[in-house]
Structures are given as structure tokens and as C-alpha cells.
C-alpha positions as CSV (number, residue, x, y, z in Angstrom):
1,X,194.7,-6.7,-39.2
2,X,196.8,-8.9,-37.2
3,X,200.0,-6.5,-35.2
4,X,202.7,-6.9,-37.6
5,X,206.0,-8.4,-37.0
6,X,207.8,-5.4,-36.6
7,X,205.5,-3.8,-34.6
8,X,205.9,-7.1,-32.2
9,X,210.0,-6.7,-32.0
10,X,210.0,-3.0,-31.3
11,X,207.6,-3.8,-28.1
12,X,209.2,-7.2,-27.3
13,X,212.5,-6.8,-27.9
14,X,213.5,-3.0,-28.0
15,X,211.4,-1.9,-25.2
16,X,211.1,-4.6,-22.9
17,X,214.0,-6.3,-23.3
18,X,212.7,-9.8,-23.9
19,X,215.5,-11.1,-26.8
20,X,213.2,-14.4,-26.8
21,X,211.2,-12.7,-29.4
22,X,214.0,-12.5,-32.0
23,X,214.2,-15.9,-31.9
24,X,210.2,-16.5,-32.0
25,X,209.4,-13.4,-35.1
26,X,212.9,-14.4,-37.0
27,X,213.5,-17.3,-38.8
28,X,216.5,-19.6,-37.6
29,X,218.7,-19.0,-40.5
30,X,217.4,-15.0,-41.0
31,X,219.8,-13.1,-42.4
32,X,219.8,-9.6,-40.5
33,X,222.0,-6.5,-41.8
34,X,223.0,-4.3,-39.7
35,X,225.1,-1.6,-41.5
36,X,227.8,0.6,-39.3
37,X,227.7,-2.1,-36.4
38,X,230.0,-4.3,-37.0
39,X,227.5,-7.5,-35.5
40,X,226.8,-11.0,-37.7
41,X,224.3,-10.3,-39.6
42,X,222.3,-13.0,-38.1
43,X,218.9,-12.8,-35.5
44,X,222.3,-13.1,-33.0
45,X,223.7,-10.1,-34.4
46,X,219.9,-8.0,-33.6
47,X,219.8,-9.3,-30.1
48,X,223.2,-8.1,-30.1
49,X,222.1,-4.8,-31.1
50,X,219.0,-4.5,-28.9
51,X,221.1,-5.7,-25.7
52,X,223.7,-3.0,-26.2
53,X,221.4,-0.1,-27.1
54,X,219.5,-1.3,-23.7
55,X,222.5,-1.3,-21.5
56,X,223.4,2.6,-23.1
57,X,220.2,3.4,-22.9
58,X,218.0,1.5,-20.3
59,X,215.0,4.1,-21.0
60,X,214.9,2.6,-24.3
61,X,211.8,3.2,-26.3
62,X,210.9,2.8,-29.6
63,X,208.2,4.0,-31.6
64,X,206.5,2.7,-34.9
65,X,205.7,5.8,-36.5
66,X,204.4,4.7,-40.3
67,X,204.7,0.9,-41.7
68,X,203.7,-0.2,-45.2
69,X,203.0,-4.1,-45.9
70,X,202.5,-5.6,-49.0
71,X,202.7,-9.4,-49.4
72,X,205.9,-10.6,-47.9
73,X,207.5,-7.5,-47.9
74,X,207.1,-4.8,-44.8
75,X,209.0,-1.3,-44.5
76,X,208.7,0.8,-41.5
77,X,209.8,4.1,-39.9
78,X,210.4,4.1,-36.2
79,X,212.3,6.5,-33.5
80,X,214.3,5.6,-31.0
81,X,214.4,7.4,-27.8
82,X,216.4,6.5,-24.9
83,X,218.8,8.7,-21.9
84,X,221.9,7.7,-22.0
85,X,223.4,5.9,-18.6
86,X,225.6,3.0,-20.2
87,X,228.2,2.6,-22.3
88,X,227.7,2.9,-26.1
89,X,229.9,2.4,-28.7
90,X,233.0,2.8,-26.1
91,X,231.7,6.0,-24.9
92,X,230.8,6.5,-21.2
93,X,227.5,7.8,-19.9
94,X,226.6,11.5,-20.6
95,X,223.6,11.4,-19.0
96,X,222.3,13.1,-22.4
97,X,218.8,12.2,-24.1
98,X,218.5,11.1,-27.3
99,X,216.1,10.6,-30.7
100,X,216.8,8.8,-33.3
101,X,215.1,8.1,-36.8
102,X,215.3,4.9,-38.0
103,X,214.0,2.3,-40.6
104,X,213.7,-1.2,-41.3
105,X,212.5,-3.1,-44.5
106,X,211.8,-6.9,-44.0
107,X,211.1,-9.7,-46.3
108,X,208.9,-12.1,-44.8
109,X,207.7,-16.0,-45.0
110,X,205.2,-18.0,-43.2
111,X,204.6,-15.1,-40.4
112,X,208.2,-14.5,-39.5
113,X,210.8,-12.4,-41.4
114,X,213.6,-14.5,-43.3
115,X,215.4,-11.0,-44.1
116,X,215.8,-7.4,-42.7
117,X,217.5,-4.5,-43.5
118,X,217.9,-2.2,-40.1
119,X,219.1,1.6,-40.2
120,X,219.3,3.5,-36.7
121,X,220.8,7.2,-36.9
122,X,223.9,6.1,-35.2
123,X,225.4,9.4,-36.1
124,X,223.0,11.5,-34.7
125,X,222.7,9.6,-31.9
126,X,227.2,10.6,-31.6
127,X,226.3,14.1,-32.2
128,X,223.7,14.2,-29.7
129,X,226.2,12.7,-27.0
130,X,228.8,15.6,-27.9
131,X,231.0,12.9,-29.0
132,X,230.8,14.3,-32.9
133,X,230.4,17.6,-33.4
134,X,227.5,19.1,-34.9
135,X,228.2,20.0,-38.7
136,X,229.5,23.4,-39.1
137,X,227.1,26.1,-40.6
């Protein structure tokens, strides 16, 4: 079985930085949401994403850690790991590590996804910083 698309944009994108392959594995009118972002929900809006978690976190790796396919439909769990030495969300470097869960479900046509769904911990990731606090026990 062939690498799957998300498989490609977690290695090409997220973890070398090479945004190129948004545009190659997306569709030009995809439609990407992003929940708790605030970035168009376009293949723009992902590169956005991907550029600004790589400047936070230049370490950036990402992980497929289970996928199921079925037709044109593809959901996956991932984690993101990543020190972080940039700006993120406003917040200057801590110097802090961080893992994150994360999912992505895609709809795809013709070998390249026309539709994704994309949910990264952000929250975790803030408490991890020490710039939420942990929930109280």
C-alpha cells in the first residue's frame, strides 16, 4: 500500500518544512478547518499553521501513530513534539518541551485531499508552556 497522504504532509510539511507539499497533496480549492486558530480555512491557512508551529517549535516532529483509510475517506492520530524556542501564539520562548495529541480526518479525490478536519491539543500545548495552569485537583 502506497504512503498515504497524510502520512506524506506530516513528513513533508510538518517535519521538514517543505510547504510545497500542501500545495502538491491538497487540492487548489481544499477546504481545510482549522478550529481554535483563527487561519482561512484554505491549504493557505495549513501552511500557515505548519510555518508558525515551525518557527515556535523548530524541533518540530510529528508522528503518525494509527490511520484508518477507507475509500476517500482517511482519519488519523498523530503527536506532535517539538521544544519551544519561538514565539507561539504571542507567547515568548520557554525553552519548555512539548507533546501533543492530535487528529486529522480527510476526505479525499483523485490522490489528494479536497477536505480536512485538523485538531492539535493547543491547550495542552498552553499548559505545558506554564502559560495555562494545570486544572486544579
Amino acid at each position: 500500500m502506497p504512503a498515504s497522504l497524510i502520512r506524506l504532509i506530516l513528513e513533508s510539511a510538518f517535519n521538514q518544512g517543505d510547504l510545497s507539499a500542501v500545495e502538491e497533496l491538497l487540492t487548489p480549492d481544499s477546504i481545510t478547518h482549522i478550529p481554535a486558530w483563527g487561519l482561512p480555512h484554505s491549504r493557505t491557512g495549513l501552511q500557515q499553521l505548519i510555518a508558525s508551529l515551525r518557527l515556535a517549535f523548530p524541533d518540530l516532529h510529528c508522528a503518525l501513530e494509527d490511520e484508518i483509510r477507507e475509500g476517500e475517506r482517511c482519519a488519523a492520530h498523530w503527536t506532535v513534539r517539538g521544544t519551544h524556542t519561538g514565539l507561539f501564539l504571542g507567547n515568548p520562548a520557554t525553552g519548555k518541551p512539548i507533546v501533543a495529541q492530535s487528529i486529522i480526518f480527510a476526505r479525499t479525490a483523485d490522490g489528494r485531499i479536497v477536505e480536512g478536519w485538523l485538531l492539535i491539543d493547543q491547550f495542552g500545548i498552553l499548559q505545558q508552556l506554564g502559560i495555562v495552569p494545570p486544572p486544579r485537583g
